[in-house]
C-alpha positions as CSV (number, residue, x, y, z in Angstrom):
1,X,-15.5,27.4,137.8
2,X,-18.3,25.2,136.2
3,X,-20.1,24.9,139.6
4,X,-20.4,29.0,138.9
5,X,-21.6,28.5,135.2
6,X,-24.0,26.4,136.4
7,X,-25.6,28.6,139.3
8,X,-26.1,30.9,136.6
9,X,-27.7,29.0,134.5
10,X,-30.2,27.9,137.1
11,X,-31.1,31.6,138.1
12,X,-31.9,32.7,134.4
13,X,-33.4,29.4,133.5
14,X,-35.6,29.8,136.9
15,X,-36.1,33.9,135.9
16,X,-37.2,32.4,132.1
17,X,-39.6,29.7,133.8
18,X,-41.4,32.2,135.9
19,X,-41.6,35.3,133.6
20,X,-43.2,32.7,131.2
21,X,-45.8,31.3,133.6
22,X,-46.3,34.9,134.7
23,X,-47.0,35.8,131.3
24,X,-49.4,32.9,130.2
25,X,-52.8,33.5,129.2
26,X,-53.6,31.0,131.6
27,X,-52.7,32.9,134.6
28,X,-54.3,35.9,133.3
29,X,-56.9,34.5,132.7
30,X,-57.4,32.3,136.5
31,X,-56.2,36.5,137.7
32,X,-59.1,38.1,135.7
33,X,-61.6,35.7,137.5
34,X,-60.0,36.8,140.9
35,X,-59.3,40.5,140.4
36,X,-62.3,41.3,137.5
37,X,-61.3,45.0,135.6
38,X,-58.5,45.6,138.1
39,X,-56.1,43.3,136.0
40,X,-55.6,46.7,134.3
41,X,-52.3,47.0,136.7
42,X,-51.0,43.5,136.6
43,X,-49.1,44.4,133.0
44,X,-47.1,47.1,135.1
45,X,-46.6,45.1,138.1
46,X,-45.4,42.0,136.4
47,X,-42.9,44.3,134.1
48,X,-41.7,45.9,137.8
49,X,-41.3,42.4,139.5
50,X,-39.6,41.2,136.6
51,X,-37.1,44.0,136.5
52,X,-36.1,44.4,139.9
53,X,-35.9,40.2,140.3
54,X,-33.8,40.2,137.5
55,X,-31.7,43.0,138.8
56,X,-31.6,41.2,142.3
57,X,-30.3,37.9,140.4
58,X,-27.6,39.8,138.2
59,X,-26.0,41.4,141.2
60,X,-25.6,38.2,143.2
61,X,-24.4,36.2,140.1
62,X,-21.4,34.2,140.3
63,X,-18.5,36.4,138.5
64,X,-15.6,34.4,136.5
65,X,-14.0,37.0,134.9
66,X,-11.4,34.6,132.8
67,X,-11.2,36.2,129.6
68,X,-12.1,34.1,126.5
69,X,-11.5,37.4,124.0
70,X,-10.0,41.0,124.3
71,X,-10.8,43.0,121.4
72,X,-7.5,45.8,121.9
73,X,-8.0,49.7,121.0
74,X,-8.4,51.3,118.6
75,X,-10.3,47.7,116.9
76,X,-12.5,47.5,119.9
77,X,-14.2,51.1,119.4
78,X,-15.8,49.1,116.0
79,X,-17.6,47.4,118.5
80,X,-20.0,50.5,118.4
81,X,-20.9,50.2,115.4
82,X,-23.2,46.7,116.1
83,X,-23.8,48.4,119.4
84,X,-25.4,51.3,118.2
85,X,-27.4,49.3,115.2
86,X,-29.0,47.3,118.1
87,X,-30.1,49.9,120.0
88,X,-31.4,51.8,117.0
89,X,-33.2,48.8,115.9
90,X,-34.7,48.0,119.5
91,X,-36.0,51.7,118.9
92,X,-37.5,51.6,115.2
93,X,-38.9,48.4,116.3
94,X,-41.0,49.5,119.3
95,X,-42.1,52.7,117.1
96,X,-44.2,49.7,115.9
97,X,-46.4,49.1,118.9
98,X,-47.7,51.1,121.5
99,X,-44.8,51.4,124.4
100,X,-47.4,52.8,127.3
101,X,-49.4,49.5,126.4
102,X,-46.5,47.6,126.5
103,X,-45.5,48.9,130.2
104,X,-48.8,48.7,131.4
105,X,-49.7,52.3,132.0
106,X,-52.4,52.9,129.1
107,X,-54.2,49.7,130.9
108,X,-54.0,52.1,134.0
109,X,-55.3,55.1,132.1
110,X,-58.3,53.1,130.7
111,X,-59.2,51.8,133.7
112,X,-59.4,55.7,136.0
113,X,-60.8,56.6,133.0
114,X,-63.7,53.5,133.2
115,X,-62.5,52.8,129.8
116,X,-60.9,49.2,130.4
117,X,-63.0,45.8,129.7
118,X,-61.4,43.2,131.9
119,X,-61.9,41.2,128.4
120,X,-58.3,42.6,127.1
121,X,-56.5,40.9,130.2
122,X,-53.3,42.8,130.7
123,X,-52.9,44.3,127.3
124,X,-54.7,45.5,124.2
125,X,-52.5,43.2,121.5
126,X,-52.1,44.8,118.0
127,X,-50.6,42.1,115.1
128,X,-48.0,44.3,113.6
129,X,-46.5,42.7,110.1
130,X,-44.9,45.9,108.7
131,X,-41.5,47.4,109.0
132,X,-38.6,44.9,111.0
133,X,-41.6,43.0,111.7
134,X,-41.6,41.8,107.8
135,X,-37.6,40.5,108.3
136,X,-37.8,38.7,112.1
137,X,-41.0,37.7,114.2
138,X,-39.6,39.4,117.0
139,X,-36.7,41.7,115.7
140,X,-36.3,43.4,119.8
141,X,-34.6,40.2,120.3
142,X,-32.4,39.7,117.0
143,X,-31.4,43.4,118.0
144,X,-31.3,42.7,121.9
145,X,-29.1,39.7,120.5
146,X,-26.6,42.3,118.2
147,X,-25.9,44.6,120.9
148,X,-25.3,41.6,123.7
149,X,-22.9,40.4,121.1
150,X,-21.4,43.7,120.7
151,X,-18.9,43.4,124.0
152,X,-15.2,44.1,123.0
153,X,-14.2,42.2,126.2
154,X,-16.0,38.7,126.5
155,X,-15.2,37.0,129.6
156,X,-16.6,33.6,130.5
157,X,-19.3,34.9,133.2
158,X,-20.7,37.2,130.5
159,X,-20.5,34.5,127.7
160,X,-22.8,32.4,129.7
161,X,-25.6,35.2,130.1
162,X,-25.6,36.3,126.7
163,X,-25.5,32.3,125.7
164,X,-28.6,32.3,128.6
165,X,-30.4,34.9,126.7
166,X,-30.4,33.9,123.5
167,X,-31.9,30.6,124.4
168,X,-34.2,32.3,126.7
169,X,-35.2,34.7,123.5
170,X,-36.1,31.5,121.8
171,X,-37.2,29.9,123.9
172,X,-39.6,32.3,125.1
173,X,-40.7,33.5,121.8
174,X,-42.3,29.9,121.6
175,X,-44.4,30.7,124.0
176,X,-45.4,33.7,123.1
177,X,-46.2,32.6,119.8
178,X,-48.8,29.8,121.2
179,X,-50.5,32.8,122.4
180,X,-50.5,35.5,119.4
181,X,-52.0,32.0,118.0
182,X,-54.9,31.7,120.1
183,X,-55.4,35.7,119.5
184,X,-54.7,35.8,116.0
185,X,-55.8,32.7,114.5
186,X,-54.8,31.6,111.0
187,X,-53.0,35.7,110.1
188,X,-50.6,34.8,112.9
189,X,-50.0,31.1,111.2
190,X,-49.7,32.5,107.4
191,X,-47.1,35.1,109.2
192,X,-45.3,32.4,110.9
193,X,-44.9,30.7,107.5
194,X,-43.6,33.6,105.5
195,X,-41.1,35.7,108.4
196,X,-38.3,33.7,110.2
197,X,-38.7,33.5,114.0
198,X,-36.0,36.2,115.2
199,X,-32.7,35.8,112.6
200,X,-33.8,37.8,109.4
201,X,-33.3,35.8,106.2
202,X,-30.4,36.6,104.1
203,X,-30.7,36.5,100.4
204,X,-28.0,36.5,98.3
205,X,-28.2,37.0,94.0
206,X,-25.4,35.7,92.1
């Protein structure tokens, strides 16, 4: 039903919207006036609330389980094979930053340790150019992307999230580039210029 397509879009568009704001140096920045060096636990608590809301909205989603394609057995077990290339690039690529950091529980560390300056905001950020990072600007999503692709049975509920996410992977990359800009400067502008956005470049030599 269309009226079911679109509730869905509206919940992920309205998860995107606020897991942006949430994430905006602005907000950090009008939080670290309020809650000074104890902004060392927002990075968790943001990455919990955004978890468990986005749980909350896939379970009450609309379901419309009209098929649009049925890979059949034994084809469908080559599904794995994108599958399980996603999920080993999702892993190679966050080899390439630190994952406590990225959680929010080396923020937490720092700060029972007095080690945390309220000047890092949520998160010490690290410009990575090396490894996946030198095919896609954000290669967790062009992986995230392979293995939502990856389903042997597409019906038309999940062909609206994974059409959901991708924009919301874009979409939100945007914004997080604005930022790295502010942070980086001019080395995140060269990088910008030389490594696509999240689909790798494909050369071919005749």
């Amino acid at each position: 039903m269309l009226k079911d397509i679109l509730l869905t879009v509206l919940l992920i568009s309205l998860f995107g919207i606020s897991h942006s704001i949430l994430a905006s140096l602005w907000v950090k920045q009008k939080l670290k006036n309020i809650l000074k060096e104890k902004i060392a636990f927002y990075r968790l608590s943001y990455n919990l609330i955004s978890i468990l809301s986005l749980i909350i909205i896939l379970y009450f989603l609309p379901e419309d389980n009209r098929i649009i394609y049925r890979i059949q057995k034994p084809y469908s077990y080559l599904m794995l094979i994108p599958f399980l290339f996603g999920i080993y690039g999702v892993y190679i690529s966050s080899k390439y930053f630190s994952v406590k950091e990225f959680l929010g529980i080396s923020q937490i560390e720092r700060y029972f340790n007095k080690n945390y300056s309220s000047d890092e905001l949520d998160e010490r950020l690290t410009l990575r150019i090396d490894g996946p990072y030198r095919f896609s600007r954000h290669p967790i999503y062009f992986f995230s992307i392979i293995i939502l692709l990856s389903i042997p049975v597409m019906t038309v509920s999940r062909l609206t999230l994974v059409i959901c996410f991708i924009i919301y992977f874009y979409i939100g990359s945007i914004y997080e580039e604005k930022k790295l800009v502010k942070i980086f400067g001019q080395q995140y502008i060269n990088y910008q210029k030389e490594v696509p956005r999240i689909f790798p470049k494909i050369k071919i030599h005749l």
